[in-house]
Each structure stands twice: as C-alpha cells, then as structure tokens.
C-alpha positions as CSV (number, residue, x, y, z in Angstrom):
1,X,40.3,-4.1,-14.5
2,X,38.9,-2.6,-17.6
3,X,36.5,-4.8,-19.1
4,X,36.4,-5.0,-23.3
5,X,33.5,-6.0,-25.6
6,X,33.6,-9.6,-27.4
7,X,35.0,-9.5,-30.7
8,X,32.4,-11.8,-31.9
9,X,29.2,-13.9,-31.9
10,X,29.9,-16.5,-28.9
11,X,26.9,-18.1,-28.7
12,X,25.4,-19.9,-31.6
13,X,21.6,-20.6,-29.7
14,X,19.9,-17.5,-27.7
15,X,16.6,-18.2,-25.4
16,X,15.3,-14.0,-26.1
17,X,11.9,-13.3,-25.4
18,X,10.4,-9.6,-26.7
19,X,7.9,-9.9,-23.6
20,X,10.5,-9.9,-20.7
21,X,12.4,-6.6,-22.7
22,X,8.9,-4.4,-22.4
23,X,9.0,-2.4,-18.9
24,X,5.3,-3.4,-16.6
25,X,5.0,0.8,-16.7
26,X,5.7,1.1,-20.2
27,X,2.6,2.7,-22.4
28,X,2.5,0.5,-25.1
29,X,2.0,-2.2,-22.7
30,X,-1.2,0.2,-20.6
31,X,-2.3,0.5,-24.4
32,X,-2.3,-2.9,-25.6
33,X,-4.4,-3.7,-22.8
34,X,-7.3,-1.7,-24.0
35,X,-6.7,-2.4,-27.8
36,X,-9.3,-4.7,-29.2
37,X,-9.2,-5.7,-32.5
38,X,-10.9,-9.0,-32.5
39,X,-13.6,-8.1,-34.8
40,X,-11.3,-5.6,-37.4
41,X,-11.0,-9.2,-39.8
42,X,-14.3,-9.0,-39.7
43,X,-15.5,-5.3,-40.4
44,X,-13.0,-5.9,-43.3
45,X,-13.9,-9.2,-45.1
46,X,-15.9,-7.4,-48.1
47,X,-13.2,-5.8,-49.2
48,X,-11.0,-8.5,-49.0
49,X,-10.6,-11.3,-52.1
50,X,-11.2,-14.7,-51.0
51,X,-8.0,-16.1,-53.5
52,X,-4.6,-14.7,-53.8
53,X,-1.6,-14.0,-51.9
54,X,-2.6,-13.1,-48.3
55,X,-2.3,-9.6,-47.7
56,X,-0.7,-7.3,-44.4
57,X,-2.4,-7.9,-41.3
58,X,-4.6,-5.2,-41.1
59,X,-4.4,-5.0,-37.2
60,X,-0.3,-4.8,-37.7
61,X,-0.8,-1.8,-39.8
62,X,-3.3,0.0,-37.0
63,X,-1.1,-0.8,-34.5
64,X,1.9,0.7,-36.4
65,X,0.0,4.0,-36.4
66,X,-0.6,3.4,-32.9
67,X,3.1,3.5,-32.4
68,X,3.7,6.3,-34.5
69,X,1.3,8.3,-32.9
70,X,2.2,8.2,-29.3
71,X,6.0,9.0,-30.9
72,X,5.5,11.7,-32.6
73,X,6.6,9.6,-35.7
74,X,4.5,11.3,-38.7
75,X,6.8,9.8,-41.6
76,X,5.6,6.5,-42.3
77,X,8.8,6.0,-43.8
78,X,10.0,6.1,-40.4
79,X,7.5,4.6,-38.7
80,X,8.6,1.3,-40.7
81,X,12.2,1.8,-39.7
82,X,11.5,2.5,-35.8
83,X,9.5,-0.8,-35.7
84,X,12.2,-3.0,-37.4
85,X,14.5,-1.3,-34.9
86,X,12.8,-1.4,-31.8
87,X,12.0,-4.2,-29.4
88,X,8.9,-2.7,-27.7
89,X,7.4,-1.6,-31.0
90,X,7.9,-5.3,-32.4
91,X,6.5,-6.5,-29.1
92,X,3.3,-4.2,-29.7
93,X,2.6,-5.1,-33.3
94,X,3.1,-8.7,-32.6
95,X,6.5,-8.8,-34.4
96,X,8.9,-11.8,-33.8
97,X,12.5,-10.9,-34.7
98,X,12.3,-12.1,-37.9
99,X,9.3,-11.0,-39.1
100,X,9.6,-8.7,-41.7
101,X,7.9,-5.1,-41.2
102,X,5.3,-3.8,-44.4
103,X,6.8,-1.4,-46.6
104,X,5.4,1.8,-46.4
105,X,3.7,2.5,-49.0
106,X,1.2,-0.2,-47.8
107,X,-0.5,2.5,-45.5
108,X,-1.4,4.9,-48.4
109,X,-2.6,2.5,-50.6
110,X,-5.1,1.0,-47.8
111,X,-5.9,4.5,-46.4
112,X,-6.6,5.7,-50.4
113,X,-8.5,1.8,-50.7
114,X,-9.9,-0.1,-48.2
115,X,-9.4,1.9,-45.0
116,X,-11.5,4.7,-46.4
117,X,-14.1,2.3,-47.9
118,X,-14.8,0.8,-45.5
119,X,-14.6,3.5,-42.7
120,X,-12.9,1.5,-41.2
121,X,-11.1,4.6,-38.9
122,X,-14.6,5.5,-37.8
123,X,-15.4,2.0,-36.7
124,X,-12.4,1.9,-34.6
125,X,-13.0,5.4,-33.4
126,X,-16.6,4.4,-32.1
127,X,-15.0,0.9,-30.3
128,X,-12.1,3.0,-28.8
129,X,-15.1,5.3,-27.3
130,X,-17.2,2.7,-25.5
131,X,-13.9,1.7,-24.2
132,X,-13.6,5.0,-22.7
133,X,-17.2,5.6,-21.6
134,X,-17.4,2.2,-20.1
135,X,-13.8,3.5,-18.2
136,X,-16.0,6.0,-17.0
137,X,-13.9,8.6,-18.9
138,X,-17.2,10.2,-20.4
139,X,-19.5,11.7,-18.0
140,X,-21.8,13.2,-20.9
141,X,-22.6,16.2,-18.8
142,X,-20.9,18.9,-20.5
143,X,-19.2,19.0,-24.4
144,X,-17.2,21.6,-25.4
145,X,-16.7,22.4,-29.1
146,X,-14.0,24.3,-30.4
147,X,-12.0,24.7,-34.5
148,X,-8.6,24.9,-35.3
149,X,-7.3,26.2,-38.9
150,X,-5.4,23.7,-40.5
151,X,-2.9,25.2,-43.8
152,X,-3.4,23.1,-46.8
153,X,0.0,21.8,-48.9
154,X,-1.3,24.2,-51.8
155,X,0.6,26.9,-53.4
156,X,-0.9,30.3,-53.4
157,X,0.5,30.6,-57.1
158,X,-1.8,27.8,-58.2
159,X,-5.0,30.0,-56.9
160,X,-7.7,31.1,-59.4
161,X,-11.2,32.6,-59.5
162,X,-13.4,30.3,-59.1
163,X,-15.6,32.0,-62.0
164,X,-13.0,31.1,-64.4
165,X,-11.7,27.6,-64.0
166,X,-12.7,25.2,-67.0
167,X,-13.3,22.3,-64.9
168,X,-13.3,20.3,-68.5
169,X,-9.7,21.3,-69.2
170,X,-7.9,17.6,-69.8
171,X,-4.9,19.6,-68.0
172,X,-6.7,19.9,-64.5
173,X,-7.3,16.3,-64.8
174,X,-5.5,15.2,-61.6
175,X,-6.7,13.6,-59.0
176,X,-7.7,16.0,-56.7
177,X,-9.9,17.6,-59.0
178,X,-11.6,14.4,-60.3
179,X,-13.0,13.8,-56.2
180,X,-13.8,17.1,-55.8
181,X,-16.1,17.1,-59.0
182,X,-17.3,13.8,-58.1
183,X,-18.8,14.8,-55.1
184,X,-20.4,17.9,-56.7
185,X,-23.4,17.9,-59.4
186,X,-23.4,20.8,-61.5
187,X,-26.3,22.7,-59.5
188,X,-24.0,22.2,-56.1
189,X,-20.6,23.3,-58.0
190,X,-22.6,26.6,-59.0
191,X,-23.2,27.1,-55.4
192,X,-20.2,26.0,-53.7
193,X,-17.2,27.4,-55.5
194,X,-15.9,30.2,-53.4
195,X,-14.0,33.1,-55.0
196,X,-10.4,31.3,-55.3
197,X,-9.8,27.9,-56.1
198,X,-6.6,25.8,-55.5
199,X,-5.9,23.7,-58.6
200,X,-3.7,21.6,-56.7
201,X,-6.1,20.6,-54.0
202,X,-9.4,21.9,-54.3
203,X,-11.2,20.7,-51.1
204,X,-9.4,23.6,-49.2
205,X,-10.6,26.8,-49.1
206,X,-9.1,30.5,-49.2
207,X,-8.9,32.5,-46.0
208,X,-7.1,34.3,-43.6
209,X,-6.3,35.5,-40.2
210,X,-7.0,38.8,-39.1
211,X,-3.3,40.8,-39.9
212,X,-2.5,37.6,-41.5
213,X,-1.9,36.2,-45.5
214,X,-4.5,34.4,-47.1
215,X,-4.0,30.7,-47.7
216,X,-5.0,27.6,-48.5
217,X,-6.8,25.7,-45.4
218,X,-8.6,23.4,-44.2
219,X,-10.7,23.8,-40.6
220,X,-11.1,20.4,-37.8
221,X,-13.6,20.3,-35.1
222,X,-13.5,18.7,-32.0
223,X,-16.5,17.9,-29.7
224,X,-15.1,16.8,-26.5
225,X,-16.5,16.1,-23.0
226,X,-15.0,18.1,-20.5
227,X,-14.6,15.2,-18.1
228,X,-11.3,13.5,-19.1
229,X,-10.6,16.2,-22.7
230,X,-12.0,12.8,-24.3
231,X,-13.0,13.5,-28.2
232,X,-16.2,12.5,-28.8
233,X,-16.2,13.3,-32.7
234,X,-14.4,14.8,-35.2
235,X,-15.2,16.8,-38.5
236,X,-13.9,18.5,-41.1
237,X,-15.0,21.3,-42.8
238,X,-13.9,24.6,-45.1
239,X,-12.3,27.0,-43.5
240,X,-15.2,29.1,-43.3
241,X,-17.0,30.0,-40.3
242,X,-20.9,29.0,-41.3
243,X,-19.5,25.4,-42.1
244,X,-17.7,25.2,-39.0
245,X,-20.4,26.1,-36.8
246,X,-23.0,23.7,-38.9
247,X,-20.3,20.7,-37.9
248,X,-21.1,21.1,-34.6
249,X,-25.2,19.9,-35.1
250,X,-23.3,17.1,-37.5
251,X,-21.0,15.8,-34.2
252,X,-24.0,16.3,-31.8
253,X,-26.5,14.2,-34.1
254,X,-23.5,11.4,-34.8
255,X,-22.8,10.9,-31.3
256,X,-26.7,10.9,-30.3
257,X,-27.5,8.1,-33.0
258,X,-24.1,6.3,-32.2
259,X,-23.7,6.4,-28.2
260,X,-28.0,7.6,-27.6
261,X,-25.9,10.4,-25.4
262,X,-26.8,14.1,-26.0
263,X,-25.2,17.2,-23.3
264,X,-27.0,19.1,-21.0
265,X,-24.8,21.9,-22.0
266,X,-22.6,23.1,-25.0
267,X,-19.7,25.4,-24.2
268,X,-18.0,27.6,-27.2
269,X,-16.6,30.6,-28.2
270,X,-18.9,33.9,-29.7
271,X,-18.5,32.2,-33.1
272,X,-21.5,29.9,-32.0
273,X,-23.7,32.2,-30.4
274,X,-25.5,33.0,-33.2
275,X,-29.1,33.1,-33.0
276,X,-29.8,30.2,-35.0
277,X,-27.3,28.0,-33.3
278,X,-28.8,28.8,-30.1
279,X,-32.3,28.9,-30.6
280,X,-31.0,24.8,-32.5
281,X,-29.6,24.2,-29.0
282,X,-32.3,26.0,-26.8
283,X,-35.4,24.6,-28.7
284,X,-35.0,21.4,-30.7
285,X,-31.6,19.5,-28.2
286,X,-32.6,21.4,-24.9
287,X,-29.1,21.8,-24.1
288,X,-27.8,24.6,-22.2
289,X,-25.9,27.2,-24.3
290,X,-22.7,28.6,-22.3
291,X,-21.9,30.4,-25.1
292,X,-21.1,34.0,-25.8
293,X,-23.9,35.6,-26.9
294,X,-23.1,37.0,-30.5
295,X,-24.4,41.1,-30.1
296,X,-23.7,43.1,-31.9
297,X,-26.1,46.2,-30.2
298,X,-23.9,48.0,-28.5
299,X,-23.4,51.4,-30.8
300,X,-20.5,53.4,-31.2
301,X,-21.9,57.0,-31.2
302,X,-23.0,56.7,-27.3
303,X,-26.6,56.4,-28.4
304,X,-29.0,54.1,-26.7
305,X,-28.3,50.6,-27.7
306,X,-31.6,48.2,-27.6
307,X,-30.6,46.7,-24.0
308,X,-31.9,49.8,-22.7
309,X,-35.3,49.2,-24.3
310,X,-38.0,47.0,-22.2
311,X,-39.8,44.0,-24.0
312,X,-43.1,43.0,-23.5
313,X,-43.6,40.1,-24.7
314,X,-47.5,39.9,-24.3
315,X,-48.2,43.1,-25.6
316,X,-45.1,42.0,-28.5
317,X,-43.5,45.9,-28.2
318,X,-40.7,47.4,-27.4
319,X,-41.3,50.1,-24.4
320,X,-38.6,52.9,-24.8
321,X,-36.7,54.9,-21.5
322,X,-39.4,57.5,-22.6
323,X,-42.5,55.1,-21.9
324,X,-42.8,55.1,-25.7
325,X,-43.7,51.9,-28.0
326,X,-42.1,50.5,-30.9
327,X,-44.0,47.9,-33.1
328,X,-43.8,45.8,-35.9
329,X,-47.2,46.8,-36.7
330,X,-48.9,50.5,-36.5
331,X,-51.9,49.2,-38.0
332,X,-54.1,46.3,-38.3
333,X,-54.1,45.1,-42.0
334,X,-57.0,42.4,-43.4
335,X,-54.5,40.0,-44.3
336,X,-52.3,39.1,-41.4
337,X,-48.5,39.4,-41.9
338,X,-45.9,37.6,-40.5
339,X,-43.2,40.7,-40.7
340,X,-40.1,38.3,-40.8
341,X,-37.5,39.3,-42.6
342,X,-35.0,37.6,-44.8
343,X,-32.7,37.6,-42.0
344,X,-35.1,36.2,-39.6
345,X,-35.6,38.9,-37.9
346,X,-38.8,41.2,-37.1
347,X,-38.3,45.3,-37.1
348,X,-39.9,47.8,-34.1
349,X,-40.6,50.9,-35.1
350,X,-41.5,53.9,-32.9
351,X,-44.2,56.3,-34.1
352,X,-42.7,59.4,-35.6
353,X,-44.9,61.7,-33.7
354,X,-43.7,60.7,-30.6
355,X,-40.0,61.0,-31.7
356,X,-40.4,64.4,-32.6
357,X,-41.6,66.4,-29.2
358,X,-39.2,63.3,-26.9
359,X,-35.9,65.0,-24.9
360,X,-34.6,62.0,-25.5
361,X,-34.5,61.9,-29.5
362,X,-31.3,63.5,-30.1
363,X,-29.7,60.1,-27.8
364,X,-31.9,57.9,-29.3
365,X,-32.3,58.3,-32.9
366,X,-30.6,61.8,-33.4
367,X,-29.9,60.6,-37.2
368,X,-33.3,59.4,-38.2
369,X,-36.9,60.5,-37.6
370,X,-37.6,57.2,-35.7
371,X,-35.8,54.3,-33.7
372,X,-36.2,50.8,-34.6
373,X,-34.8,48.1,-33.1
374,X,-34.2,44.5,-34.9
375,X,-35.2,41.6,-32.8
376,X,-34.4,38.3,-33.7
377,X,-37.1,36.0,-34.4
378,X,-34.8,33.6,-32.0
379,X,-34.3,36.1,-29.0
380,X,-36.0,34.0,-26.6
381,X,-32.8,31.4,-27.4
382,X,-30.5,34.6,-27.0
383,X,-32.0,35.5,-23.7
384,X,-31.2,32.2,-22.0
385,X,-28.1,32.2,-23.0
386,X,-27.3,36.0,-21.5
387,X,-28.7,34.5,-18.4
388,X,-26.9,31.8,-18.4
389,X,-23.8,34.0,-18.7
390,X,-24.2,35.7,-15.5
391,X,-24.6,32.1,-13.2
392,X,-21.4,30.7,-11.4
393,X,-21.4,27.5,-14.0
394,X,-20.9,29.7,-17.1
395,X,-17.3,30.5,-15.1
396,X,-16.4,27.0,-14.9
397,X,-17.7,26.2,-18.3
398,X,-15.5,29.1,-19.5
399,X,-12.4,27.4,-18.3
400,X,-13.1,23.6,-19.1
401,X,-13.4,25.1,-22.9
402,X,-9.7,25.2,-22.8
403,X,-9.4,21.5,-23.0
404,X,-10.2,21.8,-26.8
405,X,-7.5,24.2,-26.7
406,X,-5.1,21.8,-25.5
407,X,-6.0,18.8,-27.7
408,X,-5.2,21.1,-30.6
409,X,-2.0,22.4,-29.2
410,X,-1.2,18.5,-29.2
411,X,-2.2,17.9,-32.4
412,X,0.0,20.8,-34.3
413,X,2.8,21.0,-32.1
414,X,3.3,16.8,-31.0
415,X,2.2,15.6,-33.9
416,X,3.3,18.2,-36.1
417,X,-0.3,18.4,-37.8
418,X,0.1,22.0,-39.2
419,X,-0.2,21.0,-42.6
420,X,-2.9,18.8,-44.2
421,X,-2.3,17.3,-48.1
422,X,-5.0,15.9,-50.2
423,X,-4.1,12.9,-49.6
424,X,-4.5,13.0,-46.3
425,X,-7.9,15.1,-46.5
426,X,-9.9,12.9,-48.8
427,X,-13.4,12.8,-47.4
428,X,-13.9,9.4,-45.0
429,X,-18.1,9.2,-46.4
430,X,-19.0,9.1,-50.2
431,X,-22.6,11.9,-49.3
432,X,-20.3,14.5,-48.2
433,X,-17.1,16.3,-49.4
434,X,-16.9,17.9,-46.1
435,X,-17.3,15.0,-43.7
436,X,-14.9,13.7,-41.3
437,X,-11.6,13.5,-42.8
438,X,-9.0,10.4,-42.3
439,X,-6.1,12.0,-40.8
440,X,-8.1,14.1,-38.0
441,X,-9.8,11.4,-37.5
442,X,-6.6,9.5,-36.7
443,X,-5.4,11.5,-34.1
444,X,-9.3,11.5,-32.6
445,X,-8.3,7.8,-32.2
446,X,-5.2,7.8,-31.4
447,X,-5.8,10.5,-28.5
448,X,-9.0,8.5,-27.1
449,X,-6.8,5.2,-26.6
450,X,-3.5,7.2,-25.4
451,X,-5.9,8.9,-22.4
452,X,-7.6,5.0,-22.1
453,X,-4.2,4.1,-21.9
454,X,-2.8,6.1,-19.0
455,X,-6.2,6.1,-17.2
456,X,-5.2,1.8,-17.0
C-alpha cells in the first residue's frame, strides 16, 4: 500500500540526540578527536574585557572554519547557514538545536581584531603540528619548499608608478594604504616601492607570467616534510622571486626555534639554487641541497663553457684544455686584495700571450683577446649540489617535491584560493609587512588537522 507523509507535528516531546546522527567514519568526528582547544581561553584572555556582555566562543568560531574548510565552504556567509542547517556541523561546533549560530560578520571583525593580535592562527598552527609530529606524521628528514602565485582582488586600472604616488593625498586615505605606510618608515618606503603600485591594495606586487598579463599578486610558501605532504610553515611574500626564495631561511629558522627540528636535506626548484642560497644551506644549516643548480655557463656560440676548465683549488687557478692558467691575480701587489666583486664573485683571467699563439683561441675566446671565467665566491656550495644531483636520492627527492605541488593544487582548486583581498592578506606579525599572512595560514591549519584527521 502506498504509504503518505503526516500532515502534521504528532508528537509534542522528542528524545533527539545530535551524537547518535554523526556516522563512527564520519571526518568531523576523526577530527574532533585530535582538536584541542583547552588552552585557546587562555592564549586569548588579554584581549578580552573582564565586564560586559560575554562574547562568541572563540573555539565555536575556529571550529566553524574547520567546517568550512574541509567543505569547500569559503563564504562565511555560508558557512553560518550550513551550520544552522546541518546536524553534523552543529554536533562539531558543539551546537544544541537551539543554539543560535554567530552572524558572520563576527569572523572579520576577530580576524581584523583579536585573531591577528594575538596570532592566535599561529598558535594553533604550532599545537596542530606537535599533534602531527607526535602522530609520527613528521619524520624531519627531508623538507621540500616550493611558491605558488596568488592574483590580488586589485584592478589593473588603479596601478601607478610608484615614483609618483603622493602617499599624503587625504584621497588615498583608505585603509589599505594606512597599513602599508605603517609598516614602512620613510628610508624603507624609498627602498621598497617597486615600479607600479596598486592604490587599492598596496601589499601586492606587479608581475607576470612568462606569455602572460601583468597583475596584481601576491606569492605563498610552503615548507613541507615529504613524509605525510605535512606543512610545516607558511609565508607570504611579494611576488618577486628574491623575496620568495629569502622566505624559505624565514620557515627553516621558525620551525628550528619552534620544534628545535632542522632537515638533512632541502629539495626545490632552479629558483633556489642560487649560490647564496646554497652556500646558506651548505655552510651555516649543513643541509643537503637537492636543488637545481642555477648555471647559467653553458654558451650559445658552441664555445667552451667553464665546465670544461679544471680547478685547482690549492694553486686557486683555472687550468684550460690547453694546459694554460687563468688567475685572479698576474702579479703580486704590496697590499693584498681580496678581488671580490660586487656580485660576489672573483674573475680568472688568462694571460694574453698565451691566447694569442693557442689552436684553441678561436673556440675559446674567438671574440676577445683573453678568456675569463667568473667563479663564484660560493662555488664550493655549488659543487655539492651538482654532486648531489647525479646520486640515486636526488631522483627520489625530485619526485617527493611534487607534494608541494599537490597542497597547492588543493588550495586553488578545493578551496578556491585563487584570489587573495587585503583583507584577507593583512600581515599576521606587527615587524614585518611580508610575514605570514592569515588566510594561507588558515589553510596551513586547516590541511595539518584534515591529514591528522584521516591518519586517526
């Protein structure tokens, strides 16, 4: 027989409980078993009055994101409407069925307040990480380090010279531009300001991909172990390539004084195998660099590049194909010279006389009287690194760098992360414009207690 629905309420009483309506394989409930936030109340209480209406729980409001995140829910408009809808969300924010859920304009005002006071993201970020580590998700082995360009919500219209911008115009008066100047004396501004400037949000900086439009972006930075794809620190910086490299010594250093844990090898792309950075990683950490050697040697004419000259490193000379020297110095001088360039970089020069009668000159130097060959005053950090390249481990290294690849892939495409306002890339740390920003650092969080999650 066909079966019909009631017509109306027929029970005045109901015995519901939100716990029995959660499945035992559900993720929330894998989640809320590693979410601790006994001592949030208490990293909080300074920035709290001790009179007044009581305010949202903060821990309802980090839990919301929670939610949000592992949905895909980036609207916190949204957010506030899936948890009044849903039974498991109400069961993980510790919602009864009355309870009402915070409007949503609460999160921006705490993120903009409190929450970026008190770094309050990078408190949890650090508890959610022991958690991991002590999951034995971290094996501390091997970090991989990887950026990802983020567009900023600025118009391309509201670009200007940097050169030309009258920083005391009452009319630029926003907000944006009153942080920005903030964090800048007038010494730094000089320095800083790049070429074009985005009134609207001038933290982001003007670039482009190669084939590509210039815009507005921003740059994140993961440091991950290659264990589990685990973050182990986040940072953002301008989307410009010296900044983004520097982050990585930033990450190292942070997660060194917070967790005493440093690599024993750093895997990257060519952007960080810059002499500096490696001789940084070679000399001062004593990490490993599987990173791509940045060379630039080779030349295009088919002339002999410098790999096919012979160092001698006692003697501190180049020895040509032809048995011939090159040195940085030809004579001995009363006052000793260091012969370091601006560059860091010492300059080998043949002897002209022994150019001119070699059968090898015109695939040498066929365009100049003599050869001379730039070394690096950081070569020594550039040779271990080209050795490195040719072991068995560099291979493997080379694919477990793809896990940064992945975690970004997650972050634009799940979480829809392809587009950063100011408001949510105001700096998280009052010494630094450029340090870790609050909505990366989210989804560092967020991803860390997801993969604590499923690993429960």
């Amino acid at each position: 027989m066909m079966g019909q629905l009631p017509s109306g309420q027929q029970r005045l009483f109901y015995s519901f409980n939100l716990e029995d309506h959660v499945p035992p394989q559900h993720l929330l409930r894998s989640i809320d078993q590693c979410l601790d936030l006994s001592d949030l109340r208490t990293n909080l209480t300074d920035f709290y009055s001790p009179i007044g209406r009581p305010s949202i729980d903060p821990e309802l409001m980090v839990r919301m994101l929670v939610v949000g995140y592992c949905y895909g829910i980036r609207s916190e408009r949204q957010l506030c409407e899936e948890v009044h809808l849903n039974l498991t969300y109400r069961w993980f924010c510790r919602l009864g069925l009355e309870d009402e859920v915070p409007n949503h304009s609460t999160f921006s005002k705490n993120r903009h307040g409190r929450f970026r006071d008190s770094g309050l993201f990078r408190w949890l970020f650090n508890e959610v990480l022991r958690r991991c580590m002590a999951a034995g998700l971290v094996k501390g082995e091997g970090f991989a380090v990887d950026t990802s360009i983020i567009k900023a919500d600025a118009s391309r219209q509201r670009g200007v010279a940097g050169d030309e911008v009258d920083w005391r115009d009452p009319a630029l008066s926003n907000r944006a531009v009153r942080e920005y100047l903030e964090a800048l004396d007038e010494e730094a501004l000089a320095e800083t300001l790049p070429k074009k400037v985005s009134l609207t949000d001038p933290l982001s900086r003007w670039t482009a991909a190669p084939g590509g439009p210039a815009f507005f972006a921003y740059s994140t930075n993961y440091l991950i172990d290659t264990e589990h794809g685990v973050i182990m620190d986040v940072e953002a910086t301008p989307a410009h390539r010296t900044a983004e490299v520097d982050s990585t010594r930033t990450m190292v250093a942070r997660v060194e004084a917070q967790f005493d844990l440093t690599p024993e090898r750093l895997i990257g792309d060519t952007a960080y195998g810059t002499a500096p950075m490696l001789a940084w990683m070679v000399e001062e950490k004593n990490i490993e660099p599987h990173v791509p050697v940045w060379d630039k040697t080779e030349r295009k004419d088919d002339s002999l590049s410098s790999n096919d000259f012979h160092w001698n490193p006692e003697a501190n000379e180049y020895r040509c194909p032809a048995g011939k020297p090159l040195r940085s110095e030809w004579r001995i001088f009363t006052q000793q010279r260091s012969r370091v360039t601006k560059a860091n970089t010492i300059i080998y020069r043949s002897s002209q006389t022994d150019c001119a009668i070699c059968p090898l000159k015109t695939k040498c130097c066929p365009n100049t009287p003599i050869r001379k060959i730039v070394r690096s005053i950081h070569e020594a950090a550039r040779d271990v690194a080209r050795r490195i390249a040719n072991t068995p481990e560099y291979l493997v290294s080379r694919c477990e760098r793809k896990k940064v690849e992945m975690l970004f892939a997650h972050l634009k495409r799940i979480m829809k992360l392809d587009r950063l306002a100011f408001s949510h890339a105001l700096a998280a740390a009052s010494d630094s414009i450029w340090s870790s920003s609050i909505e990366p650092m989210r989804c560092w969080f967020f991803s860390s207690l997801r993969t604590l999650g499923r690993h429960k």
